[in-house]
FIKOLNU-393497 format. One record per residue (C-alpha): residue number from 0; residue in three letters; chain; x, y, z. Coordinates in Angstrom, 3 decimals. Layout:
N
(NUM, 'Ala', 'A', (X, Y, Z))
...
This chain:
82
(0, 'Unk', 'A', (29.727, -29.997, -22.700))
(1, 'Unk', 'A', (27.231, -32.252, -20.291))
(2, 'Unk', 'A', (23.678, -32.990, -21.707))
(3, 'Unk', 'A', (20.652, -32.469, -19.971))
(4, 'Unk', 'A', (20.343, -35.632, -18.864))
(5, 'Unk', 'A', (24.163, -36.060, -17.636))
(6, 'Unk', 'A', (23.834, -32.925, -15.822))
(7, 'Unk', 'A', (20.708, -34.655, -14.382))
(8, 'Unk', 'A', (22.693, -37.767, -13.833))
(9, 'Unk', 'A', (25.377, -35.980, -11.814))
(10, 'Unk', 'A', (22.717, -34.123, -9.428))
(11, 'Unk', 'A', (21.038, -38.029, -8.670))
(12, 'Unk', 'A', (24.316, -39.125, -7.982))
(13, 'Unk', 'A', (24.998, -36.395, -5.343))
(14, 'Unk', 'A', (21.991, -36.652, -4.419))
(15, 'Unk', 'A', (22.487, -40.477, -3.633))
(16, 'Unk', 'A', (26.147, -40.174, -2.259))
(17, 'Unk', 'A', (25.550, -37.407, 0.611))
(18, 'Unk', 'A', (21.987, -39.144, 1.638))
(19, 'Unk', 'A', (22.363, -42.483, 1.481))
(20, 'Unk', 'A', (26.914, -42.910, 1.692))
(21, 'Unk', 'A', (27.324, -46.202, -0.255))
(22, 'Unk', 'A', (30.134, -48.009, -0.287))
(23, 'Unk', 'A', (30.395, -48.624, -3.702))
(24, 'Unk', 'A', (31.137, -45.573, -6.691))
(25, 'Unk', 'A', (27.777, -44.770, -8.073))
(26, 'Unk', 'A', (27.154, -44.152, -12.175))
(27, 'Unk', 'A', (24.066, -44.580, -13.987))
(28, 'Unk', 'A', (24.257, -48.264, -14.512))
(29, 'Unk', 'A', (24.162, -48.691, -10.814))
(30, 'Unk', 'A', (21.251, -50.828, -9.479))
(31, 'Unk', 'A', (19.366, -48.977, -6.932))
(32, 'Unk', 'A', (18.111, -52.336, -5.150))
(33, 'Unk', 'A', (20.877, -54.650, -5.750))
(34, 'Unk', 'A', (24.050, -52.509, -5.788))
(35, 'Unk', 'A', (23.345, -49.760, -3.414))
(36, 'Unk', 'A', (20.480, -51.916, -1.358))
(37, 'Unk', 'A', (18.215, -49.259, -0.903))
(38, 'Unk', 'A', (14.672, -50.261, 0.567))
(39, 'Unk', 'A', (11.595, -49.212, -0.634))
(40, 'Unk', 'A', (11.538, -46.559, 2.270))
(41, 'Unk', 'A', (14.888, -45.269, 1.135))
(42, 'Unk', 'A', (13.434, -45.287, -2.414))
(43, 'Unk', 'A', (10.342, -43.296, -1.832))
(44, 'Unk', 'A', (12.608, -40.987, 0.018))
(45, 'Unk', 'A', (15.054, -40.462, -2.768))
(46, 'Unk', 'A', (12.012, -39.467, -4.843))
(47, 'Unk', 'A', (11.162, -37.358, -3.030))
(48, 'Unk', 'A', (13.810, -35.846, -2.891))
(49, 'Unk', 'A', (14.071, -35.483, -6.623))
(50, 'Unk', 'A', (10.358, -34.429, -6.904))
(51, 'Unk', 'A', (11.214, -31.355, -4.127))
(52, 'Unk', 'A', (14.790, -30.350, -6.076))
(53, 'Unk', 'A', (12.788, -30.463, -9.490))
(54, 'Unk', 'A', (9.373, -29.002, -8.535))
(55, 'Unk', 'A', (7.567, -32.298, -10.413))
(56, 'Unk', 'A', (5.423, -34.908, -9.550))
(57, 'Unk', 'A', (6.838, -38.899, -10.418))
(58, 'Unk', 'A', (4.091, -40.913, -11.302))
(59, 'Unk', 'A', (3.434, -44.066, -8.946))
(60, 'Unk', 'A', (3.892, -46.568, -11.876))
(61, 'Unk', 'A', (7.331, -45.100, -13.313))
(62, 'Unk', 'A', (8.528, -45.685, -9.492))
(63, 'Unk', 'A', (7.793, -49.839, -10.187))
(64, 'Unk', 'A', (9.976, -49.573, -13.159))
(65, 'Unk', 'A', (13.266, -47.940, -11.805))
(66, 'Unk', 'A', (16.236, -50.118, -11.470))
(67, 'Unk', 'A', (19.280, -48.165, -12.094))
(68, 'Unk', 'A', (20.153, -44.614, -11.398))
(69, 'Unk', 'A', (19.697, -44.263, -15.064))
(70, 'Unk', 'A', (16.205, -45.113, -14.898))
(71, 'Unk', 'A', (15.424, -42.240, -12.334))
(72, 'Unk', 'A', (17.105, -39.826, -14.962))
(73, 'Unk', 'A', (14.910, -41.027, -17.694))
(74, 'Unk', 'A', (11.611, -40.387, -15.767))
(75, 'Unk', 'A', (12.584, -36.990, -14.321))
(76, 'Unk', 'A', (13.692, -36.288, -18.079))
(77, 'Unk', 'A', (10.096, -37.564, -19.091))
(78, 'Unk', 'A', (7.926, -35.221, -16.015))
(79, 'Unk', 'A', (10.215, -32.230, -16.721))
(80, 'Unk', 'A', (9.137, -32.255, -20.364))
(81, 'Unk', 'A', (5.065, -33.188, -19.492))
């Protein structure tokens, strides 16, 4: 049975497949700049995004520190429990 954050994990990925359609398969290891080449635009919007779905607010400084899908997981993990 799926953790939390695996459950979480799979909704991001979703999430990142039907807005954004990259070309590559997608797992938590991805790199949201390098691999998928998201913008900063396209970041902010996948935030917010995630912020709307989960009702929380990502702090400005976590955003800095994302680099893989994982990394999203972590600090949605990390509001959810604040």
């Amino acid at each position: 049975m799926p953790g939390v954050k695996d459950r979480m994990l799979n909704v991001i990925i979703e999430i990142i497949n039907k807005t954004f359609s990259p070309a590559i398969t997608v797992t938590g290891d991805t790199a949201i700049k390098t691999d998928l080449g998201l913008d900063s635009f396209e970041i902010v919007n996948l935030i917010y995004i995630l912020e709307d779905r989960y009702r929380i607010e990502i702090n400005e400084t976590d955003i800095r520190f994302i680099v893989t899908v994982n990394d999203i997981a972590i600090i949605l993990l990390k509001e959810q429990d604040a």
